[in-house]
LUMVOKOL-346764 format. One record per residue: residue number from 0; residue in one letter; chain; x, y, z of N, C-alpha, C, O in turn. Coordinates in pm, whole numbers, plus 32768, in hexadecimal, padded with zeros to 4 digits. Layout:
# LUMVOKOL-346764
+------+------+-------+--------+---------+------+---------+----------+-------+--------+---------+------+--------+---------+------+
! resi ! resn ! chain ! n_east ! n_north ! n_up ! ca_east ! ca_north ! ca_up ! c_east ! c_north ! c_up ! o_east ! o_north ! o_up !
+------+------+-------+--------+---------+------+---------+----------+-------+--------+---------+------+--------+---------+------+
!  NUM !    a !     A !      X !       Y !    Z !       X !        Y !     Z !      X !       Y !    Z !      X !       Y !    Z !
...
+------+------+-------+--------+---------+------+---------+----------+-------+--------+---------+------+--------+---------+------+
//
This chain:
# LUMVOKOL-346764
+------+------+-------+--------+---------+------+---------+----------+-------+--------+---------+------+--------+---------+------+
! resi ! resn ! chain ! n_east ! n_north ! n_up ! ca_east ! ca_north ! ca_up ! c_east ! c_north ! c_up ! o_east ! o_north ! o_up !
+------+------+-------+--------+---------+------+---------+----------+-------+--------+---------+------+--------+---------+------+
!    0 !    x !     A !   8052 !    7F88 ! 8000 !    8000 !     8000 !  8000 !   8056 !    807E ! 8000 !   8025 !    80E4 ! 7FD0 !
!    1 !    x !     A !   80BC !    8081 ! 8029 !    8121 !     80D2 !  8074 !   8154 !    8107 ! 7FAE !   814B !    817A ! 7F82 !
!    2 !    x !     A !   8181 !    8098 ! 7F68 !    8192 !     80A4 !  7EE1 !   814C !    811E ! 7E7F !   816E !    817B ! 7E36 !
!    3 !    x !     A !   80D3 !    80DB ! 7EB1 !    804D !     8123 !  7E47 !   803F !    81CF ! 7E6A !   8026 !    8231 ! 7E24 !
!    4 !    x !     A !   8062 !    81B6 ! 7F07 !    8042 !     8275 !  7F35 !   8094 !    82A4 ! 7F2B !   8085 !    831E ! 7F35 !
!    5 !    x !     A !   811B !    827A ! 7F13 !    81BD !     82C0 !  7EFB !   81C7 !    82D6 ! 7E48 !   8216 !    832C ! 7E21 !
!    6 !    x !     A !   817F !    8290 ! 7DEB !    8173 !     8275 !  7D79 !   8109 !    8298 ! 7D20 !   80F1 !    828F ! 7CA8 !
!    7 !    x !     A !   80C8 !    82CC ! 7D9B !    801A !     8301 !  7D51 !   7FFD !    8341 ! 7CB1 !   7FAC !    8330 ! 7C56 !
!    8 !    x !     A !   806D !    838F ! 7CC9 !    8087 !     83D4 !  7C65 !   80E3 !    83B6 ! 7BC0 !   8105 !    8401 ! 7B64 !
!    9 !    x !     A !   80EE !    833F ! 7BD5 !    8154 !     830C !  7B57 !   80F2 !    82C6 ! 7B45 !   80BB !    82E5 ! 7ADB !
!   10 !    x !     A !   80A5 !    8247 ! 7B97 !    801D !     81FE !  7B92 !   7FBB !    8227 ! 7B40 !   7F8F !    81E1 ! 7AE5 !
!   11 !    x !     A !   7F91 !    829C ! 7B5C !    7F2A !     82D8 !  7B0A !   7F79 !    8323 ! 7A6A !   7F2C !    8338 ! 7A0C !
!   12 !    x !     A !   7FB7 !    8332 ! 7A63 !    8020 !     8375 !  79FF !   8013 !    82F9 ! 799C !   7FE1 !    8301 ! 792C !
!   13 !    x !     A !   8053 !    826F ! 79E0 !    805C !     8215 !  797C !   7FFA !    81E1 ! 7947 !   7FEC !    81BD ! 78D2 !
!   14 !    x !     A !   7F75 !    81D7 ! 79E7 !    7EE7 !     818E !  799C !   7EAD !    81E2 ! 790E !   7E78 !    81A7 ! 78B0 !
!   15 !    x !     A !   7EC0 !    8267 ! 7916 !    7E92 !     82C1 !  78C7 !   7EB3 !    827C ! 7838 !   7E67 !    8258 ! 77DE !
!   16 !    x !     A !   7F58 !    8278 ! 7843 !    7F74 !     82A7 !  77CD !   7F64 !    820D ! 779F !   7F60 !    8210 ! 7724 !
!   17 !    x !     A !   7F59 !    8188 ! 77CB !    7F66 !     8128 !  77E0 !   7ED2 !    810F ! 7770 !   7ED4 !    80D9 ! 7701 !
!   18 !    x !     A !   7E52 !    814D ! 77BE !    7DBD !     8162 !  7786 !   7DC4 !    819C ! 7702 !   7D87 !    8176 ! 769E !
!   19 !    x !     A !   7E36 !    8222 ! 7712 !    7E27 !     8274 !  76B6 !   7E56 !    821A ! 762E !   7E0D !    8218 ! 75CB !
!   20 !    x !     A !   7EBE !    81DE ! 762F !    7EF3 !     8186 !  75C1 !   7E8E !    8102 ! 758D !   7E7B !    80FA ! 7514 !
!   21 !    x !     A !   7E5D !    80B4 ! 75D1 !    7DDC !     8041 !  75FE !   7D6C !    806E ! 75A7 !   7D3C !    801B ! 755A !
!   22 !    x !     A !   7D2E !    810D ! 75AB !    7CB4 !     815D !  7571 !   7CF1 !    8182 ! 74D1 !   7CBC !    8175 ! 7462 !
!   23 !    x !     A !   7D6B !    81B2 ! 74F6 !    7D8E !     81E9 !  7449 !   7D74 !    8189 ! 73FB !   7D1E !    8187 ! 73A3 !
!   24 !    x !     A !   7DE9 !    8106 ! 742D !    7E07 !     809B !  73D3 !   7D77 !    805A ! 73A7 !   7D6A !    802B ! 7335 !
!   25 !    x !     A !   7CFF !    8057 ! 740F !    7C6D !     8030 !  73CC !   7C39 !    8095 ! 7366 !   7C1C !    806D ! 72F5 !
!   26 !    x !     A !   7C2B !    811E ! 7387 !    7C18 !     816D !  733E !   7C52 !    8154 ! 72AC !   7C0F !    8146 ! 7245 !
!   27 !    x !     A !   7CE3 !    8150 ! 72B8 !    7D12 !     8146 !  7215 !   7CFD !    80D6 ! 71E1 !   7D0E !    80DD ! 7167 !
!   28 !    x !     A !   7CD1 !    8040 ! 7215 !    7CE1 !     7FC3 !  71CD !   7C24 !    7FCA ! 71B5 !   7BF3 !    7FB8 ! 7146 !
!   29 !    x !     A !   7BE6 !    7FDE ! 7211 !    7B56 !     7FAD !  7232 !   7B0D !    8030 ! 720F !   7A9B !    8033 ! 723C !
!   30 !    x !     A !   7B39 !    80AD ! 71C2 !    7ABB !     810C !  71F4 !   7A6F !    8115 ! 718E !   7A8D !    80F6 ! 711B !
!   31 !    x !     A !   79C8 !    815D ! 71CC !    7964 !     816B !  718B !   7979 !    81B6 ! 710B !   7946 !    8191 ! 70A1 !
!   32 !    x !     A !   79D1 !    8230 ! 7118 !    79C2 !     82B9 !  70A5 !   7A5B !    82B6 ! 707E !   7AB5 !    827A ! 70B8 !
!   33 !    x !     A !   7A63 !    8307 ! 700D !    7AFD !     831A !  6FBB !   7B24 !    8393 ! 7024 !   7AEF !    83FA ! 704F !
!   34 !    x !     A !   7B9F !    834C ! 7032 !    7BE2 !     83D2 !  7043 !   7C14 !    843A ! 7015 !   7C70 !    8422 ! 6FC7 !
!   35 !    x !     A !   7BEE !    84F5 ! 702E !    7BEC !     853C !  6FE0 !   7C37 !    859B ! 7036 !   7C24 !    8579 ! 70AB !
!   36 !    x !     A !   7C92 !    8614 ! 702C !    7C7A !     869E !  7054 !   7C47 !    86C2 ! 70BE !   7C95 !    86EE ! 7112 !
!   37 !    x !     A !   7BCD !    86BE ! 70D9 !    7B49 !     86B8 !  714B !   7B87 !    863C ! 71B6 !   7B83 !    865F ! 722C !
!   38 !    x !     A !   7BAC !    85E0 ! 71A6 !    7BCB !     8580 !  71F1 !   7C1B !    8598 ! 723D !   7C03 !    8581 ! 72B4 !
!   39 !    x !     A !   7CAC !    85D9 ! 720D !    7D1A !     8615 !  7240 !   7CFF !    866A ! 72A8 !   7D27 !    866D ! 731C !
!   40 !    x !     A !   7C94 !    86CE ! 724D !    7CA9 !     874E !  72AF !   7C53 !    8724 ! 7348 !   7C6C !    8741 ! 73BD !
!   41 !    x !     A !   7BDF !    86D0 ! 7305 !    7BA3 !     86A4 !  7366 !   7C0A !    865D ! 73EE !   7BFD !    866F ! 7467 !
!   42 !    x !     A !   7C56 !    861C ! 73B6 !    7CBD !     85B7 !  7424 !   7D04 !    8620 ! 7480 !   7D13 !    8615 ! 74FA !
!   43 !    x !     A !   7D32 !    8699 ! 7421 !    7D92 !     8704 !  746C !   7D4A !    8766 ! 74D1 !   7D76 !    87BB ! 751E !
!   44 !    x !     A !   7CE1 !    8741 ! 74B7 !    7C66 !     87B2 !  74F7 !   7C78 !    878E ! 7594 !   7CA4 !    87CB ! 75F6 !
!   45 !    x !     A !   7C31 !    86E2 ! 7576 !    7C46 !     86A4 !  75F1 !   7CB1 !    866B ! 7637 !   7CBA !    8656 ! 76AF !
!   46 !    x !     A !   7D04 !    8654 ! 75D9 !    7D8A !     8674 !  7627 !   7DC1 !    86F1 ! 7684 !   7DF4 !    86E7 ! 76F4 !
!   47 !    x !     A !   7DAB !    875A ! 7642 !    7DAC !     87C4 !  76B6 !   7D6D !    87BD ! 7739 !   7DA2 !    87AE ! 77A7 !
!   48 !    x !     A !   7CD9 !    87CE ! 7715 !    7C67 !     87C6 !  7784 !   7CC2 !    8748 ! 77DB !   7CBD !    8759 ! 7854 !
!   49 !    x !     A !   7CF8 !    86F7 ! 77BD !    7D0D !     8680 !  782F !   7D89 !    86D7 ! 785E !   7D90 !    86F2 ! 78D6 !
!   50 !    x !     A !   7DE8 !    8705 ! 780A !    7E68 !     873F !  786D !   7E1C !    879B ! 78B8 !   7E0D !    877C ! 792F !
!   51 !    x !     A !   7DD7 !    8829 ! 7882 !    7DBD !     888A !  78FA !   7D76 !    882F ! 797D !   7D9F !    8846 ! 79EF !
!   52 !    x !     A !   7D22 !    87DE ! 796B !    7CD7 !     87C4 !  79CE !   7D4A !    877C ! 7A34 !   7D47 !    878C ! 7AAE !
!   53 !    x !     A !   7D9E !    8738 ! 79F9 !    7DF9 !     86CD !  7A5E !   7E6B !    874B ! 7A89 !   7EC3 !    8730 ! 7ADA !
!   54 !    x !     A !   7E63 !    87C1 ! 7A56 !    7ECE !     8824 !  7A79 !   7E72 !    887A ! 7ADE !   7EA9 !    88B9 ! 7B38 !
!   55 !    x !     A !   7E04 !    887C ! 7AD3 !    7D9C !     88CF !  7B2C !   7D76 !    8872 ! 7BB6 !   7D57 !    88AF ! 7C1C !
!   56 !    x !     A !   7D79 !    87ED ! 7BB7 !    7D4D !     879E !  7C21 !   7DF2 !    879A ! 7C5F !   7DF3 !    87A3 ! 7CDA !
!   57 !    x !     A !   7E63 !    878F ! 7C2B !    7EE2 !     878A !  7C6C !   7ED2 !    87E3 ! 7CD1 !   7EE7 !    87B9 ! 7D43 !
!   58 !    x !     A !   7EB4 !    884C ! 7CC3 !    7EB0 !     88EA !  7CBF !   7E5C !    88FA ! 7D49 !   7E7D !    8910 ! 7DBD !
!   59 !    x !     A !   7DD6 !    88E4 ! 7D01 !    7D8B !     88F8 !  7D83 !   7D8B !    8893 ! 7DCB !   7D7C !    88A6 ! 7E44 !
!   60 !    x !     A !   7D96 !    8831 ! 7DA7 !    7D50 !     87B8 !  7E3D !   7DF7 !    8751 ! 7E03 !   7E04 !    86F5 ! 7DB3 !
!   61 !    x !     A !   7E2E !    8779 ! 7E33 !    7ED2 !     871F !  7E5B !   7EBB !    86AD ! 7E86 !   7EF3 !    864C ! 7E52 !
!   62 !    x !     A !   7E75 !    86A0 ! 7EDA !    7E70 !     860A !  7F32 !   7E17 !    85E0 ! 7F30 !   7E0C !    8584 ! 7F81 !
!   63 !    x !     A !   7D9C !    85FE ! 7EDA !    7D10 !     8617 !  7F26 !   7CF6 !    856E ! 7F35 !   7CE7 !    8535 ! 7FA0 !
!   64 !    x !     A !   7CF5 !    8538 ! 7EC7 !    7CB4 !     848D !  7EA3 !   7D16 !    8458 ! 7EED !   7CEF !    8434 ! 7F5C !
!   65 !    x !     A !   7DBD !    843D ! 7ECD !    7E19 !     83D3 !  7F38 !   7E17 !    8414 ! 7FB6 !   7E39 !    83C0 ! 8009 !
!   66 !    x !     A !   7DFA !    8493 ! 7FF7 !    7DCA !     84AD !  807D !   7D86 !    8479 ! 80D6 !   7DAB !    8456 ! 8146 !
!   67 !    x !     A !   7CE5 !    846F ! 808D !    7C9B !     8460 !  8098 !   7CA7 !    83B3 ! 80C9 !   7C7F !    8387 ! 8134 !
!   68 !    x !     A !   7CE5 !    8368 ! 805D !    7CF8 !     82D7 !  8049 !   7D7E !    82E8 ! 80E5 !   7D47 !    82A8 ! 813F !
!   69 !    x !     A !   7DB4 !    82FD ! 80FC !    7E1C !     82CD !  8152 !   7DFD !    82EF ! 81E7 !   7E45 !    82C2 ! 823F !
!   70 !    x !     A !   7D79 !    8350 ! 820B !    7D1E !     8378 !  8263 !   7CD2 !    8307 ! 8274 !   7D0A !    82B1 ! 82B7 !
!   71 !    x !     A !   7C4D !    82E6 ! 8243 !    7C1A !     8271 !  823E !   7C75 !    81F0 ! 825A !   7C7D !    81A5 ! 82BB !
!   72 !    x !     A !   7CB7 !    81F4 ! 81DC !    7D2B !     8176 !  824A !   7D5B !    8142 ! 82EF !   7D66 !    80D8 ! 832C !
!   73 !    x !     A !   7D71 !    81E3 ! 830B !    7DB4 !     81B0 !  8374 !   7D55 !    81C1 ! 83C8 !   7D6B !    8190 ! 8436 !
!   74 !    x !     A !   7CC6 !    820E ! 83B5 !    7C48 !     81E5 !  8420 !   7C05 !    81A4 ! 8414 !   7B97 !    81C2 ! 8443 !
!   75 !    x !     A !   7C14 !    811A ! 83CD !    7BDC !     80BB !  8366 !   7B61 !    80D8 ! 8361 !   7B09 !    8090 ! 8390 !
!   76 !    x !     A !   7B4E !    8145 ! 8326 !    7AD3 !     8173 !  82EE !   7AB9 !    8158 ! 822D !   7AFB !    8186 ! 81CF !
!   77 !    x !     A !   7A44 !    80FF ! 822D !    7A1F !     80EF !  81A0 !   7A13 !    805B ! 81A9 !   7A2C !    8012 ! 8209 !
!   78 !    x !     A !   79DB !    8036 ! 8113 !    798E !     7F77 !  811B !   79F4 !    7F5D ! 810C !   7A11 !    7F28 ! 8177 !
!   79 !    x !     A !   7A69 !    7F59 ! 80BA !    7AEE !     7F1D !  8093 !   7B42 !    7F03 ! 8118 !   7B90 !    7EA4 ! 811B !
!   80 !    x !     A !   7B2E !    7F6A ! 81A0 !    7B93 !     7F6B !  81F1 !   7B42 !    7EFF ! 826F !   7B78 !    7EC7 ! 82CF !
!   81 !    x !     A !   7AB8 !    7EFC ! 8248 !    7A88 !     7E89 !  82B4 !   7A85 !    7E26 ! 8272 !   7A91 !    7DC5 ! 82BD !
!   82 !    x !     A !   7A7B !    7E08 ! 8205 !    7A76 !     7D6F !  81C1 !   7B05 !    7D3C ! 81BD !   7B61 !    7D77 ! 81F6 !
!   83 !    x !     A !   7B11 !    7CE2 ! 8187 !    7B93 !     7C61 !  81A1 !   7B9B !    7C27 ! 8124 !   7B9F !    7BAE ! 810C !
!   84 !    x !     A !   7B9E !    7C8D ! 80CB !    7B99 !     7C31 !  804E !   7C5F !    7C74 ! 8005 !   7CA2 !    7CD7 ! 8023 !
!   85 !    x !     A !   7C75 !    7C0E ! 7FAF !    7D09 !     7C27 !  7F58 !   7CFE !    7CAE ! 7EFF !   7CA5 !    7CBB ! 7EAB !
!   86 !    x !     A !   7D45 !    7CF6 ! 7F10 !    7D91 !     7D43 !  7EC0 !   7D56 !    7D49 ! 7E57 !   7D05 !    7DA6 ! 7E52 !
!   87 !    x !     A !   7D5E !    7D02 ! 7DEE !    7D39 !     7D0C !  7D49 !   7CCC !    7D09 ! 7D7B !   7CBE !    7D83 ! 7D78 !
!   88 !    x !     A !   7C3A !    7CD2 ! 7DC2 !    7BF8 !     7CCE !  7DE6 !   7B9D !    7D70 ! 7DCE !   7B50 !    7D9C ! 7D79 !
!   89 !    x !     A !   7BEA !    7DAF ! 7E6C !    7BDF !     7E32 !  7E84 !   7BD2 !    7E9B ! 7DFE !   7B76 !    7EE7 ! 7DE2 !
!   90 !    x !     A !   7C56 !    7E81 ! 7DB2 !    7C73 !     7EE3 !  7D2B !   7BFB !    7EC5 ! 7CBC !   7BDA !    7F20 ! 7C70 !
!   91 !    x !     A !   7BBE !    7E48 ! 7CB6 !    7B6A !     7E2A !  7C60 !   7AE3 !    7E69 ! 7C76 !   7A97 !    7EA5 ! 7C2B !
!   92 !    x !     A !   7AE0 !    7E4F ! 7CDF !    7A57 !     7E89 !  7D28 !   7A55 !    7F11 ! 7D0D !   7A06 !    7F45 ! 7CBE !
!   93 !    x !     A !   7AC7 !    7F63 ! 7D63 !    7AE3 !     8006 !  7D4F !   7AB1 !    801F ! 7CD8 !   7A3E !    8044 ! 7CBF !
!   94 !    x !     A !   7B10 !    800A ! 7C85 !    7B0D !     800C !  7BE2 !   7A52 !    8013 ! 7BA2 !   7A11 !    8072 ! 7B78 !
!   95 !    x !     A !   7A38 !    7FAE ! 7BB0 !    79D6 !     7F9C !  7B8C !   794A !    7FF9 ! 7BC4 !   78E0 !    800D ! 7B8A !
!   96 !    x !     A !   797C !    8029 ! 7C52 !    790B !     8088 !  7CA4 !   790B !    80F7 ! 7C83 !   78A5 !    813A ! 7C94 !
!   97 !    x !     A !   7988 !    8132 ! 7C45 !    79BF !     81A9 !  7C3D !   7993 !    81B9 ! 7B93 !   7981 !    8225 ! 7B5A !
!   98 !    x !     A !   798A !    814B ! 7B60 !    795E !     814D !  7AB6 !   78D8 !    8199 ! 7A9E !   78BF !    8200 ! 7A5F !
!   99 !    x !     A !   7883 !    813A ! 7AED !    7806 !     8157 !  7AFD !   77FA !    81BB ! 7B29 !   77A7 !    8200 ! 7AEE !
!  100 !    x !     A !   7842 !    8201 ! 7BA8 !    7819 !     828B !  7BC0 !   782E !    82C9 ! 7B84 !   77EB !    8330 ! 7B8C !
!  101 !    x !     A !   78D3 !    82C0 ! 7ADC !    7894 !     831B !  7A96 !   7832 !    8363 ! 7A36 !   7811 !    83D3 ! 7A10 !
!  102 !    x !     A !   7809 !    82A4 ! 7A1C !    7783 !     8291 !  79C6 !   770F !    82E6 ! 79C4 !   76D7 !    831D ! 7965 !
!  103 !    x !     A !   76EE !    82E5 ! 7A64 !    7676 !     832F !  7AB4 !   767D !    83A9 ! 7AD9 !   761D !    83EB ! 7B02 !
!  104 !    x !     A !   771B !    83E1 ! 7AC8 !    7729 !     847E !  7AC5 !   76E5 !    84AE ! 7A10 !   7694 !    8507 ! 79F7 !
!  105 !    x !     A !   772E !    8449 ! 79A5 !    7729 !     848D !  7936 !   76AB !    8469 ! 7914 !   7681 !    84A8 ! 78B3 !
!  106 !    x !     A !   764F !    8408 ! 794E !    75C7 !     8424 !  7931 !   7556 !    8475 ! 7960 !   74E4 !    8485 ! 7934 !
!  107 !    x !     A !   759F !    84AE ! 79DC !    7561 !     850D !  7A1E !   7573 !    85A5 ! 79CA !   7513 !    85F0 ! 79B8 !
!  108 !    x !     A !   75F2 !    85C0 ! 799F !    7603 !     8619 !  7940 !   75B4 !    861C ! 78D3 !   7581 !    868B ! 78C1 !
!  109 !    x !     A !   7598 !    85CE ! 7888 !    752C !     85A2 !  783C !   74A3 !    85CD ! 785A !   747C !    8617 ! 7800 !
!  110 !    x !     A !   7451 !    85BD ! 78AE !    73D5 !     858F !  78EF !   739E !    8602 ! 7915 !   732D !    8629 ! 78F7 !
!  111 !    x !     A !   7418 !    8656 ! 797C !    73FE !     86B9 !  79BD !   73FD !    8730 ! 7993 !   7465 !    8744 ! 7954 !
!  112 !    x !     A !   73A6 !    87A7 ! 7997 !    73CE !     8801 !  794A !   7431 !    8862 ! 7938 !   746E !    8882 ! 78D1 !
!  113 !    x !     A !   743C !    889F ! 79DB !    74E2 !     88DA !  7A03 !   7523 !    8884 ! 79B6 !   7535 !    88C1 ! 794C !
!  114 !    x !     A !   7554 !    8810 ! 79AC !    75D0 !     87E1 !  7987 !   75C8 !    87F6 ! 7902 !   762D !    880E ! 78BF !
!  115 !    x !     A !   7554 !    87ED ! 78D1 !    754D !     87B5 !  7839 !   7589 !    883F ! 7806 !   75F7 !    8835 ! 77D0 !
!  116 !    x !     A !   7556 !    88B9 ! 780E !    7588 !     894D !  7840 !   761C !    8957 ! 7841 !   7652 !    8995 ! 77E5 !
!  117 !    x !     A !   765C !    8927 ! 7894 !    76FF !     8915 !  78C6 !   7724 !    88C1 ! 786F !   779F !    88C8 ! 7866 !
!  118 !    x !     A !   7704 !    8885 ! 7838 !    7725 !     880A !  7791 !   775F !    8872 ! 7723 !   77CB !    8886 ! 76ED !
!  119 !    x !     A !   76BE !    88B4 ! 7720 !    76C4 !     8929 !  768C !   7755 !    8965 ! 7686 !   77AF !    896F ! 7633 !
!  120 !    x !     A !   7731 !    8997 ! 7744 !    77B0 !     8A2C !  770C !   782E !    89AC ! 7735 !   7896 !    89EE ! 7734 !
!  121 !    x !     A !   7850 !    8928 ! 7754 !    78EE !     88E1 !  770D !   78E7 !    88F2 ! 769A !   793F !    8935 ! 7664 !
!  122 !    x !     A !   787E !    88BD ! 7650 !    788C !     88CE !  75D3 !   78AF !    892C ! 7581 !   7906 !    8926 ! 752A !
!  123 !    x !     A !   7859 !    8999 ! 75A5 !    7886 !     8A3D !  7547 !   791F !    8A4D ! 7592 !   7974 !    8A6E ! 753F !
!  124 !    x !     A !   794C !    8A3F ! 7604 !    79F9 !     8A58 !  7617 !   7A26 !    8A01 ! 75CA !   7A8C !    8A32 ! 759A !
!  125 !    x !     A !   7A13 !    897D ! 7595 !    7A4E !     8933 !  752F !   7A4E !    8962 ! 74CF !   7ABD !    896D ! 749B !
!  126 !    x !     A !   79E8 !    898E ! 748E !    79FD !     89F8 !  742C !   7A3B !    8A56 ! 742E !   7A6B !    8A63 ! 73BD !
!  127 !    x !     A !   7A5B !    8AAA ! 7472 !    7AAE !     8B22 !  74B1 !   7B2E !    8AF4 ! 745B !   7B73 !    8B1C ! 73FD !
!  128 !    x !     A !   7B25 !    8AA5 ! 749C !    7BC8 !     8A69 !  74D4 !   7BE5 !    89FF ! 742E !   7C47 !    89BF ! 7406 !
!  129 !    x !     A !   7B8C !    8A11 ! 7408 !    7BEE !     8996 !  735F !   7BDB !    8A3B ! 7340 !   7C48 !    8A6D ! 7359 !
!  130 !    x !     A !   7B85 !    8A9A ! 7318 !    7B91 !     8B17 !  72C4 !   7C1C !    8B4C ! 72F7 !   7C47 !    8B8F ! 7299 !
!  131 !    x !     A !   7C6C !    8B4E ! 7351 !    7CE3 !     8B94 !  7362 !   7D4F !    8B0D ! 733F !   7DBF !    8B35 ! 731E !
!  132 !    x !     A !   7D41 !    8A7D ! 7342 !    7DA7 !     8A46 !  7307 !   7DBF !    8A39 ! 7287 !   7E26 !    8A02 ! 7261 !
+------+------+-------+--------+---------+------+---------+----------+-------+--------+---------+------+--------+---------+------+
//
């Protein structure tokens, strides 16, 4: 455990880029549409949006999630820290709880109207933002 909270940060660095390579390589062998121009700019768009945001969460909340996780730990607070189950176990589970919660955020964005609202204007800054690249 001692590994993962000293390492947090190369961990997530590698899963990223790890996903990020995993998604391309389907994209280019398996995808629905030709790739055009639009595709590119589209990729670079969101490529940004992921650096500012991971440069804005560095920023503001430093510790906030492995904090949070190494707190709970040591007051064995949470289902993972009262149950008795293995390791891969734990990560599978996480993984999978944490999927779904983002499922149910981005369908709430969807559904809801504030969000749906807060959608538009990502979108028009995406636009913003390919008109100046």
């Amino acid at each position: 455990m001692d590994y993962i909270v000293n390492n947090e940060d190369k961990i997530r660095l590698l899963g990223f880029i790890s996903f990020l390579i995993l998604f391309y390589l389907f994209e280019l062998f398996f995808s629905k549409f030709k790739r055009n121009k639009i595709t590119y700019k589209r990729w670079f768009i969101n490529f940004a949006f992921v650096f500012i945001n991971t440069i804005l969460l560095r920023i503001l909340f430093p510790i906030l999630a492995t904090g949070l996780a190494i707190i709970c730990n040591k007051n064995n607070i949470g289902i993972f820290n009262i149950l008795n189950i293995p390791f891969i176990l734990e990560f599978i589970f996480a993984f999978i709880i944490l999927d779904f919660g983002i499922w149910v955020q981005h369908l709430i964005f969807h559904k809801v109207k504030f969000y749906g609202t807060f959608i538009k204007f990502i979108i028009v800054m995406k636009k913003l933002i390919s008109l100046l690249v």
